[in-house]
N, C-alpha and C positions, 0 to 999 in steps of 0.2 A: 504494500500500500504506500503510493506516494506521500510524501512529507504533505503537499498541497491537498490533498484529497483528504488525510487524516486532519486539517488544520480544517477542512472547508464543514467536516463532519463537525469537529469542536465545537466552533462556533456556529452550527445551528444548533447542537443542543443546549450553549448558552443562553443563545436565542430565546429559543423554548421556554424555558427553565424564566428570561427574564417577564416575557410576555405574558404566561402567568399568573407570575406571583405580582404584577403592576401593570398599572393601567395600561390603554389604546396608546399611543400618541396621540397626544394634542388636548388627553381628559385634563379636568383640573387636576385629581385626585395627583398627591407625592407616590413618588416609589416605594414599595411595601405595604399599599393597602393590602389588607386582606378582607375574602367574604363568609363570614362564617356562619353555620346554623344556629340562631340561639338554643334550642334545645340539647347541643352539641356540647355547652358550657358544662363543667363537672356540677356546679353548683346548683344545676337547676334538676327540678323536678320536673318529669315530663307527666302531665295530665292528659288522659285521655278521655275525652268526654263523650261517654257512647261509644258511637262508631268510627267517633273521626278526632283529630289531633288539629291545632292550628299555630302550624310552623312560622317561625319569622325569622326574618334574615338582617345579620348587620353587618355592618362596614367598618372595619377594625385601622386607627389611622397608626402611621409612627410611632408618634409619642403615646399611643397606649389610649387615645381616647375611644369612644364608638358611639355609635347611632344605630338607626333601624333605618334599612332600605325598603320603602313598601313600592316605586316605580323602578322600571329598568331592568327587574329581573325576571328568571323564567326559571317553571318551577316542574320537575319532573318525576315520572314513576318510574321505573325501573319494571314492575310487574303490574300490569295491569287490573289484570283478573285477583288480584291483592288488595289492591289500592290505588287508587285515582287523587290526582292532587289538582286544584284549581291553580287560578293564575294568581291569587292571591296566599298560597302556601296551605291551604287546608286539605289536608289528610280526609278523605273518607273510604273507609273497611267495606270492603264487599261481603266478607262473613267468611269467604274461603281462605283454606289454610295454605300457607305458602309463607316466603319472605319479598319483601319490595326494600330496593335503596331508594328515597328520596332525594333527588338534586336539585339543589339551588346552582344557579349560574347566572350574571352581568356580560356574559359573551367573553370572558376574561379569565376571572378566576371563579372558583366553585367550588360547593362542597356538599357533604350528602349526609345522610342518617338511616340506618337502615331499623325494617319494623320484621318480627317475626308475629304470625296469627297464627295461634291452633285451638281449636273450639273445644269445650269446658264443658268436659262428660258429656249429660246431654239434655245440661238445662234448656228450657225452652223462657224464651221471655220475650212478650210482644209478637209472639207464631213466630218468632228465628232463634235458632241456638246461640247461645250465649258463644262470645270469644275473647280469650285472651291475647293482651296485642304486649309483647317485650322490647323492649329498645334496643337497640346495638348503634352507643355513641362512636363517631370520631375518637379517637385520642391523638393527644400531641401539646407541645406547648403553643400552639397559634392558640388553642382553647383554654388557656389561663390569662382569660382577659382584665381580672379583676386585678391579680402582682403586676401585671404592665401598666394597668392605668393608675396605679399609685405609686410608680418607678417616676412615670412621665409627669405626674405634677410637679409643679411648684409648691413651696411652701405656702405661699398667699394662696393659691390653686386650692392645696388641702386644706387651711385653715375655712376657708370659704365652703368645703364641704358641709363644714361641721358647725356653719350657722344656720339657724330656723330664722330669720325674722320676722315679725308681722305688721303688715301695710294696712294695717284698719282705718286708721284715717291717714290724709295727707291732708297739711295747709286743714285743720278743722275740719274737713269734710271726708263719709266716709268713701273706702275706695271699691268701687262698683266695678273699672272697664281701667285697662292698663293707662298709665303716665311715664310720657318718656322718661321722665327723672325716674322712677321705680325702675325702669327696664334700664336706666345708666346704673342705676344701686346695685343691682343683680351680676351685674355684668361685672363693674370693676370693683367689686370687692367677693365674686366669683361663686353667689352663693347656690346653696347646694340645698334646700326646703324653706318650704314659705308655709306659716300657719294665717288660715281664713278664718272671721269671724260673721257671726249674724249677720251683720252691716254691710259684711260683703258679699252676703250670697239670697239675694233678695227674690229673685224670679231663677228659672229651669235655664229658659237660656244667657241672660245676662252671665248666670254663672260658669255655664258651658263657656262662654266666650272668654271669659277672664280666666279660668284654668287655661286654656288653648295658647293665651296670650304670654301668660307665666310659662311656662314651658317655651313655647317660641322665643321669648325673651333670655332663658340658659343657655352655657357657654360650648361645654362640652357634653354634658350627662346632666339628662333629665333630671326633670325637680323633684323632693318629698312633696307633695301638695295635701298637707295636715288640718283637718277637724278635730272641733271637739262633738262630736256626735252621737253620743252615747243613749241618748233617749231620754223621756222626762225632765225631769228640770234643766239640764243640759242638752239644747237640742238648738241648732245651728239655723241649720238648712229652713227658709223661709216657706218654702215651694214642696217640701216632703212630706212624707208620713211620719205623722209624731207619734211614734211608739209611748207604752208610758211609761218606760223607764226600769232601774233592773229592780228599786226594791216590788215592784208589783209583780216584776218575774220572780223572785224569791216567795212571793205569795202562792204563785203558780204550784212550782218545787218540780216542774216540766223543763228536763232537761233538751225535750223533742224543742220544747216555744220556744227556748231563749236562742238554740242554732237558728232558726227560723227567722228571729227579730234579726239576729245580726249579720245572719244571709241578708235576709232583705235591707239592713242599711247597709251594709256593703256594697248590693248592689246597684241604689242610689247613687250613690258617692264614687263606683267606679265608674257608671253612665256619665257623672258630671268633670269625672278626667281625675278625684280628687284620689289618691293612691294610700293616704295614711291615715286610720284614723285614730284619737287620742281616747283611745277605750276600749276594751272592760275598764270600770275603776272595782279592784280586785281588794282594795280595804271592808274590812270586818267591821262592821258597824256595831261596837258592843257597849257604844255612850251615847244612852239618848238624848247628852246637851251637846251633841257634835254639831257644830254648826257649817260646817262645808261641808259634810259627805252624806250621812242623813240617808234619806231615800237613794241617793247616788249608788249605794250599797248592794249587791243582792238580802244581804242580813248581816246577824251578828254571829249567823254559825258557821267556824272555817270551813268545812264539809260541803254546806251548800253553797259559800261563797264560789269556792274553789267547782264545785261542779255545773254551776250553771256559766261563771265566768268563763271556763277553760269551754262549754259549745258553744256561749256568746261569740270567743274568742275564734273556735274551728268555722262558726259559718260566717265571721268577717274574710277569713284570709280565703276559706273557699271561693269567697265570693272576689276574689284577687287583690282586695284591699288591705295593706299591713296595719295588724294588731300591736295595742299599746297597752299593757297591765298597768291601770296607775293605783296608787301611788307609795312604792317600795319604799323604806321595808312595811310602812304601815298605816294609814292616816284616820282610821277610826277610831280610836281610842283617844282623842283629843277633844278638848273644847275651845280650842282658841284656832280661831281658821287662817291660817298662813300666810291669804291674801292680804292678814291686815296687823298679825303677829306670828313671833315664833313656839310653835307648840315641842311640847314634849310627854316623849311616850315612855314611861319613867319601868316600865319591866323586865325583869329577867330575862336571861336568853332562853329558858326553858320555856317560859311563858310564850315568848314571843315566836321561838320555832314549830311550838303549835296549836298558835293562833294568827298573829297580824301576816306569819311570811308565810304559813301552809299554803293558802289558795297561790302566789306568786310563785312557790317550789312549784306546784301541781300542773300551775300554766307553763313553767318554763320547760318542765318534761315534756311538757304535749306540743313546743315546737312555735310560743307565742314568739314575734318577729322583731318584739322589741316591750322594754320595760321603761319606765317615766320615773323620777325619783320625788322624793316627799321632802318640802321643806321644814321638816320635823325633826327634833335630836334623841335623841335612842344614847342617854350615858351611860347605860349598861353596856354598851356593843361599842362607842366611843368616844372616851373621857374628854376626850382634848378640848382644851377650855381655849378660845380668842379673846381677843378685844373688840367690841362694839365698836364700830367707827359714830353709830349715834348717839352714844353716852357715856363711854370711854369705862362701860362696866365690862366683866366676866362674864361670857356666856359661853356654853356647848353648842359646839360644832355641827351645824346642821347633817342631815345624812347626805343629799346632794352636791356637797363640798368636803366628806370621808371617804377616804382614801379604805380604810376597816368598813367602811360600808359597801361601796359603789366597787372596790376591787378584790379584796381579803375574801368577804362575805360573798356579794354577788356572783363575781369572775370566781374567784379559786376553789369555795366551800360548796356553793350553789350552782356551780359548774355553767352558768350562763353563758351564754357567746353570742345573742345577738345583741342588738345597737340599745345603747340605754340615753335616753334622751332626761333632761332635767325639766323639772316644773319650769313654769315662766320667772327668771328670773327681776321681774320687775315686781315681783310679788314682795311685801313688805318685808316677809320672813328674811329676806336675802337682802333687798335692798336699803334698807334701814338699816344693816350693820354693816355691808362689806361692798367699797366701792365696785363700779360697773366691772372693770378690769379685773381686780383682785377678785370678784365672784366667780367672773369667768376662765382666771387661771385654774384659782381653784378647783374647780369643778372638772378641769380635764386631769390637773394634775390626779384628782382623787376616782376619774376612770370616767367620764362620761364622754360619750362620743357625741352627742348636739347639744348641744348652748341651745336651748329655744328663749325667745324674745330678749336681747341682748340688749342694754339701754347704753345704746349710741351705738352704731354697727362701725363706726369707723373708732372709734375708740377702742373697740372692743375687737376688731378685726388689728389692728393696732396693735394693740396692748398683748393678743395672742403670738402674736409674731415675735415680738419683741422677748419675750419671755420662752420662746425655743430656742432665740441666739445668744440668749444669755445664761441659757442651761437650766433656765427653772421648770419645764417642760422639756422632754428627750424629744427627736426626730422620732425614735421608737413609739413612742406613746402616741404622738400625731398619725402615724402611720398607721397602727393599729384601728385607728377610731375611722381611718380614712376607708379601709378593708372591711368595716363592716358596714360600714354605708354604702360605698359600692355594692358590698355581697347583697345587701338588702334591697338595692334598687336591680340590681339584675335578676336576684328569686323574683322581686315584683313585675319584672319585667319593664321596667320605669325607664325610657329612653328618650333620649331627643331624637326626634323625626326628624332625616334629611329632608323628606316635602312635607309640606303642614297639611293634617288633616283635613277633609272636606267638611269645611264650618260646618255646613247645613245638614250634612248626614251625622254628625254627631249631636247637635241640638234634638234631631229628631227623635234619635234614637232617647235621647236623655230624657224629652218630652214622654214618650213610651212607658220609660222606666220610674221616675220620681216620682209619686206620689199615685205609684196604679192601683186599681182594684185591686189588685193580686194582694201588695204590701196592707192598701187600706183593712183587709181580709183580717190579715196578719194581727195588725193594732186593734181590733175588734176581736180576736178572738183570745188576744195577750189580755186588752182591760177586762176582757166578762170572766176570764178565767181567774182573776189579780184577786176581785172586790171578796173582802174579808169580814164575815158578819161575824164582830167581835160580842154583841151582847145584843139579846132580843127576848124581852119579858113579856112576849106573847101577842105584841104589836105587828110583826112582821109575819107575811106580806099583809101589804094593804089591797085594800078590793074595791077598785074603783067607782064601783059602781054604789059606793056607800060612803062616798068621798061627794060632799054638796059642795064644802070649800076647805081648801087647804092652802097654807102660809107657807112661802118658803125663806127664809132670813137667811143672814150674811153678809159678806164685804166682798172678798178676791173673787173673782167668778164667779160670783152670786148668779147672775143674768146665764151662763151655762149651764147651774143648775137648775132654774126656773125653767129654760125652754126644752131642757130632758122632761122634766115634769109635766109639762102640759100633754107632752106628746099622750096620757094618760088622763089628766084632772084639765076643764076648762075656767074654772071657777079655781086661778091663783094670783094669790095677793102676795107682792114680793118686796120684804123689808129691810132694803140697804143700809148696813150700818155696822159698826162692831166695838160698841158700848152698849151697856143697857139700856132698852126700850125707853120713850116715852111712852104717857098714860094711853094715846090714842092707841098708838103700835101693840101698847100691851091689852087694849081693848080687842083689836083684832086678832089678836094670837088667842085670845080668852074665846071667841068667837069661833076659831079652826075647830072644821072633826081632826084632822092632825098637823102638825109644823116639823119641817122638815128643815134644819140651820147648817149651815156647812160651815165649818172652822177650818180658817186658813194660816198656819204658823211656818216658818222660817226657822226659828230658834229659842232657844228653851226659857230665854226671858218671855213673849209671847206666848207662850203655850201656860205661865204661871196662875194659880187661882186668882193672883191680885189684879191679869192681866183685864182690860175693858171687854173684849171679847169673851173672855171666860166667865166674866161676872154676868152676860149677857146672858151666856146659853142656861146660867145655874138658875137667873132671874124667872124665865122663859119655864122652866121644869119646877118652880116653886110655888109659879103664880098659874096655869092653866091646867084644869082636866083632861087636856088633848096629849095625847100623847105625842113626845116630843124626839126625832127620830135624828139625833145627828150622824154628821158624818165628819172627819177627819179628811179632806181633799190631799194634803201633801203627807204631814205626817201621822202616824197611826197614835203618836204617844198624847195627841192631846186630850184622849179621854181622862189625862190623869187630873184634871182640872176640875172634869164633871163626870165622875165616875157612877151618880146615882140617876143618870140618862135613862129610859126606858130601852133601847137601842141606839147600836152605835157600831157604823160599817166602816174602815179602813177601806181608803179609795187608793193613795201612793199615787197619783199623778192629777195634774189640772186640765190633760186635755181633753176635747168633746167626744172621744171614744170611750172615757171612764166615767165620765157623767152619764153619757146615755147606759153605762154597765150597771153603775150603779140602781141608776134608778129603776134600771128591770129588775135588779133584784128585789126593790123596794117594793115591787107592785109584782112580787114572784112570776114574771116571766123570765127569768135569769135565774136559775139556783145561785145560790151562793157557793163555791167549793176551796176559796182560799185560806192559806193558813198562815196566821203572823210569822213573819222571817224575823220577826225581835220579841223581845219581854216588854210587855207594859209594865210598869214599876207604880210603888204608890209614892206616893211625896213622902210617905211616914218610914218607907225603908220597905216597903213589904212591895208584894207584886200584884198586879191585878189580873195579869193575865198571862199566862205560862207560853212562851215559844213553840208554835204550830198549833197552838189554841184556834180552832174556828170552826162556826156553827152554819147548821145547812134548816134546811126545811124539812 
């Protein structure tokens, strides 16, 4: 073989070999793109739903970043009579056994995945035999996409990862529809999650459009785009189903309803592009003067916290949206709420391994995506005392800023490994002792990989930098926190699209999904399951038709209750208020064949005998022969006020799916079948009503 001939040979397999693995001539794309199958990734879980699979392809740059190609490429079967693939990468099973390689290919570079099917004994389901379908990934290092994209950042790159900020307002006003100054913020301080509030998610598509926009508006790698969405009293979304919340699902003790609620918000929030959301909250409610967590709770029992949380938890991420257990190690056992001081959970570590951290063990075995920390101090677990920068007094070291918490405990003991995100740092607990900076060192130093709500992003993106190159914070530690936020945005599949979505087909789709029958189904059969008939001396049900006039009284949602009640009684007189009656009001309550009062409390000062409201309902039960039938709308402990009520139902939420529950039970078309997820207490030390107490017909 000639010298020219073996040299002519060389270089076309060079050739080859470059054309490839890089672009056409003339593409924009640098040398060494690569195209790879996401499902190809080691990290990811391939779900197969039914009969078919829905592949997606990304474009892997240099420096380690990537995106998702959804034009340009062309998507292939290998076996037909296996498997057929659209032009869009969806996989669907013919049912016959065989194997098929799936190919992606850009006319350039390619790659494939292959599926084996052999059908399963010989169940029958839907008239076809069931099939099992197995993967057979790629291997190689092009598929460790996540160590190259945290090789190729910058420090400012990675620090940027690992801020949430939140744009709720801008200039006073809230922010509804992107502002270039937002999309300048995002960009040159490189962030990596944004949390949305009420304010900003007002209608189905306005919201679609402003997820679409934040994402458009990311540098390299899609946004977290974070809710607090957890249901009842915490509930976002303007335009959705308002679930009523978990303590009404701890009412339930339905482990099938609570997957279901957070299937169906999940699937909400994934319709509207939103990928995170800030819930289960996974604390034990086992103090009835808690004033942040309360009904946020499933209960006070870790058992069923931990079991209804941890399918809350499996039907969010089914539903493709990453799960947040809040708030580690524990925030029910306090009475001072965070947002406006620092609380402290003063018990043992026996106590507390099992009680406040069981349900967060239980979540973290089953695979939850990410954990939120409590700005609460736990001196049992860690001593370390600071200085108050607001008083210049001694305090213990919140758990969100321990290092024996967030790393020792969590990471090493509790074997956790996905992304631990902190409360909102502009909350009192943090803010009021420890400037913006030093919070935020703190907090990574002590193992947290997102800073969420950072007060001052450039300060704080700043001041995080600054204190890597000064060694108060490792590379390592940055790195770390950067690899699980990657990992967690590639499991979620969270990518910046090289072409932007088709607005209108996703508005629509979103229109479909938030707030459908399906969900509304859902919230309607979560309330009627919830409502809790705690005490009923023979009043209950009412019979309408012996009903001439009935009073309904109250203050918070009084008018929700009334027009539940009509739907029943047309003759209702409705008396807004929550002090004691005047003489006319008390005239007309003397007048009812019954009065039905619904008590609206917050926190355990309102719920007191001394409170106006409570003197009312006692007033109301002293002064008429009508039997007087309250109800407790938020929390269940306020009978401890008027405990000699004739009847008395625990609702656990305000919105119009547990009013109209209620009040079918009140007029027994609704059995009653819930059971307190907490103890009613007496004011005197004693109890009123025992844990899973509840009465039916």
């Amino acid at each position: 073989m000639s010298f020219y001939w073996k040299t002519a040979v060389f270089m076309t397999v060079i050739t080859f070999f470059i054309s490839w693995a890089s672009p056409q001539v003339g593409a924009k794309e640098k040398v060494g793109v690569d195209l790879i199958i996401y499902q190809n990734i080691p990290e990811v879980d391939v779900t197969i739903d039914g009969n078919t699979v829905a592949l997606r392809a990304l474009k892997v740059y240099p420096k380690g970043n990537f995106s998702e190609v959804t034009t340009g490429v062309q998507w292939k079967s290998s076996n037909r009579q296996v498997a057929s693939v659209s032009r869009n990468g969806t996989v669907v099973f013919s049912g016959k056994s065989g194997k098929t390689f799936i190919t992606v290919t850009d006319g350039v570079r390619k790659d494939r995945i292959g599926f084996t099917v052999k059908p399963v004994s010989a169940a029958k389901k839907g008239g076809k035999s069931d099939i099992k379908v197995s993967v057979s990934k790629e291997k190689g290092s092009r598929y460790d996409v996540i160590s190259r994209a945290v090789k190729g950042l910058t420090l400012e790159e990675k620090i940027g990862q690992m801020l949430m900020p939140d744009f709720r307002y801008f200039n006073g006003a809230p922010v509804t529809a992107m502002r270039p100054e937002i999309k300048e913020l995002i960009q040159k301080y490189h962030i990596g999650g944004i949390i949305l509030f009420r304010e900003n998610v007002v209608t189905t598509e306005q919201t679609a459009r402003l997820v679409m926009d934040y994402q458009q508006a990311a540098e390299k790698f899609g946004l977290l785009i974070s809710i607090d969405q957890e249901g009842g009293i915490v509930t976002r979304l303007q335009s959705g189903t308002n679930m009523p919340g978990n303590m009404a699902l701890g009412a339930t003790r339905s482990e099938s309803l609570a997957y279901k609620v957070g299937h169906a918000i999940g699937e909400e929030l994934y319709a509207l592009g939103i990928n995170m959301n800030l819930a289960p909250v996974l604390d034990v409610n086992n103090n009835p003067d808690n004033p942040v967590i309360g009904v946020r709770s499933f209960g006070e029992n870790p058992e069923l916290v931990a079991q209804l949380g941890t399918a809350y938890m499996k039907g969010l991420q089914d539903s493709g949206v990453a799960a947040t257990a809040k708030h580690f190690p524990g925030h029910g056992d306090t009475a001072v709420d965070s947002h406006l001081g620092l609380p402290e959970v003063p018990h043992d570590r026996s106590r507390l391994e099992t009680v406040e951290w069981y349900p967060f063990q239980k979540a973290m075995e089953a695979g939850i995506d990410a954990v939120m920390t409590a700005h609460v101090t736990f001196p049992k677990i860690d001593d370390t005392k600071v200085i108050s920068q607001k008083d210049g007094t001694e305090i213990s070291l919140p758990a969100t800023l321990s290092h024996k918490v967030l790393t020792e405990l969590m990471r090493q003991e509790m074997g956790f490994q996905g992304v631990i995100i902190t409360d909102a740092m502009n909350m009192k607990a943090i803010s009021d002792h420890f400037g913006p900076v030093d919070a935020a060192v703190r907090a990574v130093q002590a193992g947290a990989d997102i800073v969420l709500m950072p007060i001052g992003l450039e300060e704080v993106a700043t001041g995080l930098k600054k204190a890597v190159e000064n060694g108060e914070i490792s590379q390592e530690r940055i790195d770390q926190s950067v690899k699980r936020i990657l990992t967690l945005k590639v499991k979620r599949g969270i990518f910046k699209q090289e072409t932007p979505p088709n607005e209108q087909e996703v508005i629509d789709r979103a229109l479909r999904v938030v707030g459908s029958e399906e969900h509304k189904q859902i919230e309607r059969e979560a309330a009627a399951k919830s409502i809790t008939l705690v005490k009923n001396e023979q009043v209950l049900p009412l019979s309408p038709s012996k009903i001439d006039h009935l009073v309904v009284v109250g203050n918070t949602m009084i008018e929700s209750l009334a027009e539940a009640v009509r739907a029943y009684v047309s003759n209702v007189t409705v008396i807004q208020g929550a002090a004691p009656l005047n003489e006319e009001q008390l005239q007309s309550v003397k007048k009812a064949d019954a009065v039905i009062v619904g008590t609206y409390t917050s926190n355990a000062s309102e719920r007191l005998p001394s409170n106006p409201q409570m003197k009312m309902v006692r007033q109301m039960i002293d002064n008429t022969d009508a039997p007087v039938i309250a109800i407790g709308i938020r929390n269940p402990y306020d009978m401890m006020s008027y405990p000699d009520v004739e009847a008395y139902l625990a609702q656990y939420s305000f919105q119009p799916a547990s009013f109209q529950a209620v009040v079918d039970v009140i007029f027994g078309i609704n059995m009653p079948t819930g059971r307190l997820p907490v103890t009613i207490p007496r004011y005197d030390g004693g109890i009123l009503y025992e844990y899973g107490h509840g009465l039916s017909y």
